[in-house]
VMD Tcl script that draws the C-alpha trace (Angstrom):
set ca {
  {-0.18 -26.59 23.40}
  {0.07 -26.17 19.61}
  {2.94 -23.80 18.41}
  {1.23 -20.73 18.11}
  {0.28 -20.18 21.42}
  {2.47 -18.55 23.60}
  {2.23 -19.26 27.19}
  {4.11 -16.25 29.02}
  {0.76 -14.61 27.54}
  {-2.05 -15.76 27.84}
  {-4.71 -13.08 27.81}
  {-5.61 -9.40 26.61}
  {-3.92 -7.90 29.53}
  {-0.85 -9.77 29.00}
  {-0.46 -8.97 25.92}
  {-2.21 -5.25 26.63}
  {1.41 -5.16 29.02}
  {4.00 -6.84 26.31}
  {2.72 -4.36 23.82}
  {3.43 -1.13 26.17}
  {6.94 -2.07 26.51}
  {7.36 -2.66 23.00}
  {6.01 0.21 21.32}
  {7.09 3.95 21.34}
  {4.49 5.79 23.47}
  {2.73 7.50 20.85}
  {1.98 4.39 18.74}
  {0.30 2.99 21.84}
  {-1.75 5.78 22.78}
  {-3.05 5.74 19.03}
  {-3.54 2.29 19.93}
  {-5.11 2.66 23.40}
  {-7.17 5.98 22.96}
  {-10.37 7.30 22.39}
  {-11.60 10.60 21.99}
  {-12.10 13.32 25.19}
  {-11.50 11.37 28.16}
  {-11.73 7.85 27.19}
  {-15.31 7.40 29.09}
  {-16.99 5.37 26.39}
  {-13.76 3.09 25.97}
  {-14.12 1.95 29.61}
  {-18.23 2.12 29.56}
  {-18.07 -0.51 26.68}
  {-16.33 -3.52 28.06}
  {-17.24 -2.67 31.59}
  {-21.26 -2.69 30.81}
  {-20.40 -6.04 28.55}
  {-18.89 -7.51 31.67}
  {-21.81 -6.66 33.52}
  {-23.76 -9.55 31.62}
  {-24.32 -12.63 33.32}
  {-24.70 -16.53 31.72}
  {-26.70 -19.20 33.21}
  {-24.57 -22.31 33.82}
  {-25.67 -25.93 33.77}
  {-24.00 -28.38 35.73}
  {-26.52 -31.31 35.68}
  {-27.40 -33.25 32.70}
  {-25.76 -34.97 29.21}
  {-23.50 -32.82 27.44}
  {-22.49 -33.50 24.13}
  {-19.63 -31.07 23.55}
  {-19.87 -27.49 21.96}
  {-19.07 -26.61 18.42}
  {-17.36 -22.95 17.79}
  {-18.68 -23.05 13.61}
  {-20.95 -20.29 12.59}
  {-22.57 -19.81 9.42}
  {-22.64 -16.36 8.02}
  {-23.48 -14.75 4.70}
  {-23.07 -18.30 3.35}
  {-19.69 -18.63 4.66}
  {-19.02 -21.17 7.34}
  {-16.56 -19.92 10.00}
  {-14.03 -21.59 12.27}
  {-15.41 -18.99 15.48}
  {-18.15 -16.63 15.60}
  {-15.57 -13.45 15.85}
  {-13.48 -11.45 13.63}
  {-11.21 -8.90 13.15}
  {-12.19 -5.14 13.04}
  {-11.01 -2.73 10.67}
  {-8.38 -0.62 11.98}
  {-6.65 2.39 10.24}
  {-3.29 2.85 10.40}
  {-2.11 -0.47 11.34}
  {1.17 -0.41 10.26}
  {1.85 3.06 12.99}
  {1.25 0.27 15.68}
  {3.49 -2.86 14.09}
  {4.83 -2.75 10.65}
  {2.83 -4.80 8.17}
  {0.22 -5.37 11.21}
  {-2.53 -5.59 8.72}
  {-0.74 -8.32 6.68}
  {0.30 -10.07 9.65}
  {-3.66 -10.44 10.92}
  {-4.81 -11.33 7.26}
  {-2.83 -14.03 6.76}
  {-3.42 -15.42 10.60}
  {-7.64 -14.79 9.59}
  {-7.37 -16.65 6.23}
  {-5.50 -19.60 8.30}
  {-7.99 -20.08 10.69}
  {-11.06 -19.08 8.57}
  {-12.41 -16.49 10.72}
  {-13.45 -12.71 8.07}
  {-11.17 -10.25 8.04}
  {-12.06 -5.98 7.90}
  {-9.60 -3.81 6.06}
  {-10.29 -0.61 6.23}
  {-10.18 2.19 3.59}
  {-7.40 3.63 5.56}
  {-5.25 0.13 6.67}
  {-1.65 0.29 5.55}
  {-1.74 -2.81 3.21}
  {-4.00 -2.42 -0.02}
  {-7.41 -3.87 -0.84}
  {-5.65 -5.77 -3.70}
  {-2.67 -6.75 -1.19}
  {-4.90 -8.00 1.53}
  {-7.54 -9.67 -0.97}
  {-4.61 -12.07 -2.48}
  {-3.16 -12.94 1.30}
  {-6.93 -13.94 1.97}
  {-7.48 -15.39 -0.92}
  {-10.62 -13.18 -1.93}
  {-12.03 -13.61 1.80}
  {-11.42 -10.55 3.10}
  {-14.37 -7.27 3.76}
  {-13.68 -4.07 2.98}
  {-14.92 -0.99 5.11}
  {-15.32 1.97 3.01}
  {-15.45 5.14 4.60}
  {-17.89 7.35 2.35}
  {-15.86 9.48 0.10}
  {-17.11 12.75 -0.36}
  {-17.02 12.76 -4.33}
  {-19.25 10.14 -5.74}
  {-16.23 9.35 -8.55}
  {-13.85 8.44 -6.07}
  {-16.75 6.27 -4.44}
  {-17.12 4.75 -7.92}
  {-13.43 4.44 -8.49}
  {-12.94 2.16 -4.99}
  {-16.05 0.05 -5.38}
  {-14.69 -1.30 -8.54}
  {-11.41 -2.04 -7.21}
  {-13.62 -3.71 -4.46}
  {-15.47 -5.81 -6.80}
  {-12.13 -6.62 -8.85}
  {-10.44 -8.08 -5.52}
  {-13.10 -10.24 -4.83}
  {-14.40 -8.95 -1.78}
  {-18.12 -10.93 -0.73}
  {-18.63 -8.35 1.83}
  {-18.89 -4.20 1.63}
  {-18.73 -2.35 5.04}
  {-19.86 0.97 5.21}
  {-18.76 3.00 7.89}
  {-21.53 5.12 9.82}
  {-20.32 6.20 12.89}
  {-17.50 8.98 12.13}
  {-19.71 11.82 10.46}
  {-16.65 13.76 11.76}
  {-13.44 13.64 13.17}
  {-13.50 12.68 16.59}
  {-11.33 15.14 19.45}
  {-8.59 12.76 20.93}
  {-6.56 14.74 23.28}
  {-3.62 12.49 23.07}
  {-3.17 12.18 19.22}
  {-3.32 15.88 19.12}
  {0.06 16.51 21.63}
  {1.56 13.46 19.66}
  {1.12 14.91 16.37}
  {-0.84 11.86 14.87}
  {-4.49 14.07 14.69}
  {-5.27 15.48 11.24}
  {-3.01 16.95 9.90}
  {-0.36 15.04 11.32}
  {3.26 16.00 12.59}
  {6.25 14.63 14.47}
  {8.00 15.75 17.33}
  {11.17 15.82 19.18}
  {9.21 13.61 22.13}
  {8.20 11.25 19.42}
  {11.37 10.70 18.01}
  {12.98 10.53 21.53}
  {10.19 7.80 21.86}
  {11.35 6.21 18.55}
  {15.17 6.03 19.44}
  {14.39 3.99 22.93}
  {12.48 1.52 20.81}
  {14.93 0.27 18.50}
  {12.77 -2.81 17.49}
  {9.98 -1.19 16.53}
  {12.29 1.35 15.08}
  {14.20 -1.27 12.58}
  {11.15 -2.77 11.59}
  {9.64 -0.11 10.70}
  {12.84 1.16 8.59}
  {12.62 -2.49 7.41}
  {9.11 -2.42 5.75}
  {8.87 1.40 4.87}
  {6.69 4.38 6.46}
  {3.18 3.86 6.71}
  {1.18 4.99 3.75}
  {-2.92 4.55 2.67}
  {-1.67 1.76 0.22}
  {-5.50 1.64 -1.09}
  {-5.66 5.29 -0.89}
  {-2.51 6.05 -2.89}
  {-3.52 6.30 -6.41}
  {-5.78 9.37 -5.25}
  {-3.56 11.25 -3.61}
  {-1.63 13.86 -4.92}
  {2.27 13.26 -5.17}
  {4.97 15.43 -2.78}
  {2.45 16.12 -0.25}
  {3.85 16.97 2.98}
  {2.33 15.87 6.48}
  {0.03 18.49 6.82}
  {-1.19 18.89 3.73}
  {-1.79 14.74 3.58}
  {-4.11 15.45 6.36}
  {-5.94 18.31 5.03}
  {-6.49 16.03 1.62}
  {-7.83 13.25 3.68}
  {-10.03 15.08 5.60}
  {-11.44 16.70 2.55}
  {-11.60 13.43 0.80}
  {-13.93 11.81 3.81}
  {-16.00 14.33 5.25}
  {-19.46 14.51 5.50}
  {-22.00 12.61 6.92}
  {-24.05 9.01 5.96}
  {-27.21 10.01 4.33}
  {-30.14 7.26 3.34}
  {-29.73 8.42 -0.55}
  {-25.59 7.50 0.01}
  {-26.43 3.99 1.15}
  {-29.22 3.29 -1.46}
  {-26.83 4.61 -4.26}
  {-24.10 2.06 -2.83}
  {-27.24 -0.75 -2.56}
  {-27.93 -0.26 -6.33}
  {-24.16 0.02 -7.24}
  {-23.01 -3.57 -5.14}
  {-24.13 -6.70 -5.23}
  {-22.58 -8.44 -3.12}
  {-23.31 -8.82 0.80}
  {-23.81 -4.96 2.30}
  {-22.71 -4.24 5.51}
  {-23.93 -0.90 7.32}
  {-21.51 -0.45 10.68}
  {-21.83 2.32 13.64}
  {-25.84 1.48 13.50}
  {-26.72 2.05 17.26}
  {-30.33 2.76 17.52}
  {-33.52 1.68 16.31}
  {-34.55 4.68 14.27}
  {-31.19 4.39 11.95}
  {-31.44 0.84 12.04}
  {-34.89 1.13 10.72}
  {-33.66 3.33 7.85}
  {-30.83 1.06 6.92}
  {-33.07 -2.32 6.43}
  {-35.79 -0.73 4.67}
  {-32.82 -0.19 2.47}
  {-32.02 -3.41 1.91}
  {-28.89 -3.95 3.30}
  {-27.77 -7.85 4.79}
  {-26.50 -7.09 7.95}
  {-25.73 -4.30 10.84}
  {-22.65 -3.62 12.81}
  {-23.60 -2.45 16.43}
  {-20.46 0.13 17.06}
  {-19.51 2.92 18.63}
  {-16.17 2.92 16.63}
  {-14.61 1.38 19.83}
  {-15.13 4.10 21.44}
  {-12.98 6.34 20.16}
  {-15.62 9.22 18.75}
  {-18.43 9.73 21.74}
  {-17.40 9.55 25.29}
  {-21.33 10.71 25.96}
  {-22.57 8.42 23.50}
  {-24.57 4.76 24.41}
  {-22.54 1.64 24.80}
  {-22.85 -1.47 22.27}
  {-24.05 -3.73 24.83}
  {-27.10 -1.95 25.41}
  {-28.21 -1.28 21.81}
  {-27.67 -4.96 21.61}
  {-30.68 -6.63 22.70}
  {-33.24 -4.15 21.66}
  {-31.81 -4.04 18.05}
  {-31.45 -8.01 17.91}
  {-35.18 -8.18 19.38}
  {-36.72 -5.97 16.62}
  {-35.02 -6.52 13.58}
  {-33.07 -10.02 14.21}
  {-35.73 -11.45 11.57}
  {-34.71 -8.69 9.06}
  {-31.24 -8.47 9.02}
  {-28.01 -10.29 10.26}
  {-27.01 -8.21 13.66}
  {-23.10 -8.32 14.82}
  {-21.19 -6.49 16.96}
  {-17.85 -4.84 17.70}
  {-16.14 -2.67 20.33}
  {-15.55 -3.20 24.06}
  {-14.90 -6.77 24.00}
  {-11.64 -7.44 24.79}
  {-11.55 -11.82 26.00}
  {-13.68 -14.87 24.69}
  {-16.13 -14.32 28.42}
  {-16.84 -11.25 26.17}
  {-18.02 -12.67 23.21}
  {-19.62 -14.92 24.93}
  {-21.89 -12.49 26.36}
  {-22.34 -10.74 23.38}
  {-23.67 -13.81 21.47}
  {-25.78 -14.17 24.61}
  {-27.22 -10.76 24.40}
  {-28.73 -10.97 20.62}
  {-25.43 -10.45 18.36}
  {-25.37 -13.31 15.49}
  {-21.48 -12.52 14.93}
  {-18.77 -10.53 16.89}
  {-15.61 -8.42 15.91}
  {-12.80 -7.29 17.97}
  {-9.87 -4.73 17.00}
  {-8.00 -3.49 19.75}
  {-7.13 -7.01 20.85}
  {-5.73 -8.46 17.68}
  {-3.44 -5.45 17.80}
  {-1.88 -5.93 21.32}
  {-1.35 -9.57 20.11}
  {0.62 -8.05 16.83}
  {2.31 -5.61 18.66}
  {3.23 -7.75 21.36}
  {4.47 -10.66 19.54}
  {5.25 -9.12 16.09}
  {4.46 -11.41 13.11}
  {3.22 -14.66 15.59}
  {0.59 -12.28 17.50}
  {-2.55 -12.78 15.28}
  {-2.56 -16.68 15.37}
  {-1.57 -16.85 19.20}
  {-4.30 -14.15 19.75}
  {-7.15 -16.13 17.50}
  {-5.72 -19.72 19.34}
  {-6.26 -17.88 22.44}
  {-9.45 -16.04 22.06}
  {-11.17 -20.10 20.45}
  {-10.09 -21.61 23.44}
  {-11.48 -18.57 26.06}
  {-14.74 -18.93 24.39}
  {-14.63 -22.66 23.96}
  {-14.14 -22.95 28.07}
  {-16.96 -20.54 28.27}
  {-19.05 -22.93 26.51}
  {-18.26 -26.00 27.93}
  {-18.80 -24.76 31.71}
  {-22.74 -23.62 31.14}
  {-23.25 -26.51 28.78}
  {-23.60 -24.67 25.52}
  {-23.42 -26.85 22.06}
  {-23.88 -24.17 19.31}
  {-23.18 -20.66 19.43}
  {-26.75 -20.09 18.64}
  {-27.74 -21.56 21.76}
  {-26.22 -18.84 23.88}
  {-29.06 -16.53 24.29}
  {-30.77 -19.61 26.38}
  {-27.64 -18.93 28.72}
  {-28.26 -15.42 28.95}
  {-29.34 -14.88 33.07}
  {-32.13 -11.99 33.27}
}
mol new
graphics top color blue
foreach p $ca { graphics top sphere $p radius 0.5 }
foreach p [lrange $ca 0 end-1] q [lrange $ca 1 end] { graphics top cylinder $p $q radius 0.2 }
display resetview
């Protein structure tokens, strides 16, 4: 057992546990929730989980081999880690914390428009490595302003984010004051006070703030009006002439995530971009909406040729991404999971949570006798 593995946890719903203890109960429903009544959340990992692989037992085996190739980059696993706003609500300097642990073990790393650590911050911790997600500002300036400061940090890889045309309705953000516009409460500092080591460290490294956001936003804004600028800022809705303006603008790899069906996905390669994210935002905007796993095949069958296809939300362990890379994905990304590790173990949670995740998957491969990642579609049982 190497160092950074930490064997009083040793899975998602260990950690999933540590973390609820840990964190004031509004910082872990932020964490935990989705939007309406958390249908889609479930749906996703429960419909992955319905996947079967084809083991086999008889034969020579010569070992498997987690390395992936992507975008000319070779990784250490065929996973990442999903952008997540607000990172820092969860576990101060979470988004540091899981950029350095990425850039360690060479796996990409997603920070989001909206993460609590700066593109420029997180660019130097991953030494130029990391993605950025953009969410589509509504004034093409601003747009302008933050693919520069893209470019400048080095980022190979542009995300931009499809599937929140609007803010989604999440019943349990609203009573704890974090929807838009945001407020405190008396429960939430109640919540605060009986979590004093959240508390400290957060007193430690400073409130939350949109680092990469910051030099937009007006100074002495109060709570509410922060949200009102924010959701001003984002609104509005992915349109083909958006993307192709952003296709002509970067040159670097282009990213299109939220892509669920085949009609958008059409849209988006005729475009020209390199590769698709299959995401329902982890379920957190459409409890009616269709699960990842399902658009997976269909979307890998069709346009696999075309364009790379990944996928995030509703995985959760490596048996996960497993069957993901079974069912047509060429590259997987998980959020929610990297954050119970943080939360959980504070600043040694994103390399016990990677550690743990390689050697899930790596067990995976070794009992149905898979060698290469790309060789786990032949395991897929139909």
């Amino acid at each position: 057992m190497c160092d950074t593995f930490d064997s009083t946890v040793p899975s998602i719903e260990f950690l999933r546990e540590r973390a609820r203890r840990r964190l004031p109960r509004f910082a872990f429903e932020y964490l935990e929730g989705g939007c309406n009544s958390n249908v889609n959340i479930r749906r996703n990992t429960d419909d992955i989980r319905s996947v079967q692989l084809e083991p086999y037992y008889i034969g020579e085996y010569a070992g498997s081999d987690l390395k992936t190739e992507l975008f000319g980059h070779t990784y250490d696993a065929p996973f990442g880690i999903s952008p997540i706003g607000l990172q820092g609500l969860m576990w101060p300097r979470a988004t540091e914390i899981l950029a350095a642990a990425a850039n360690e073990r060479n796996v990409p790393f997603i920070v989001s428009a909206v993460a609590t650590a700066s593109v420029e911050t997180v660019s130097e911790i991953t030494e130029g490595k990391a993605w950025f997600q953009l969410y589509h500002p509504t004034e093409d300036a601003l747009r302008d302003k933050l693919l520069k400061r893209v470019e400048a940090a080095g980022c190979p890889v542009l995300v931009i984010l499809a599937d929140t045309p609007t803010f989604a309705y999440r019943p349990r953000e609203i009573r704890n004051g974090l929807s838009i516009p945001p407020r405190m409460t008396l429960r939430n500092i109640a919540q605060m006070v009986a979590h004093p080591t959240w508390s400290f460290s957060q007193l430690a490294a400073g409130a939350p703030e949109f680092k990469t956001m910051k030099p937009y936003i007006p100074k002495g804004l109060n709570m509410k009006h922060l949200g009102m600028f924010m959701n001003k800022t984002f609104s509005g809705r992915l349109t083909e002439d958006k993307i192709k303006a952003i296709r002509d603008i970067w040159k670097g790899k282009l990213v299109v995530k939220g892509v669920i069906n085949e009609e958008d996905c059409e849209k988006v390669v005729n475009l020209g971009v390199d590769g698709i994210i299959i995401s329902n935002h982890g379920g957190r905007s459409l409890d009616a909406g269709p699960t990842t796993i399902t658009s997976l095949p269909r979307l890998s069958e069709r346009f696999g040729d075309k364009v790379t296809v990944m996928m995030d939300s509703g995985m959760r362990e490596g048996p996960d991404i497993a069957c993901a890379l079974a069912s047509g994905a060429r590259f997987t990304f998980l959020g929610r999971s990297f954050m119970y590790g943080v939360s959980a173990l504070g600043k040694r949670g994103g390399l016990h949570t990677l550690t743990m995740l390689k050697r899930q998957l790596q067990q995976v491969m070794e009992q149905v006798a898979c060698e290469k990642i790309a060789d786990f579609p032949n395991h897929l049982r139909r």
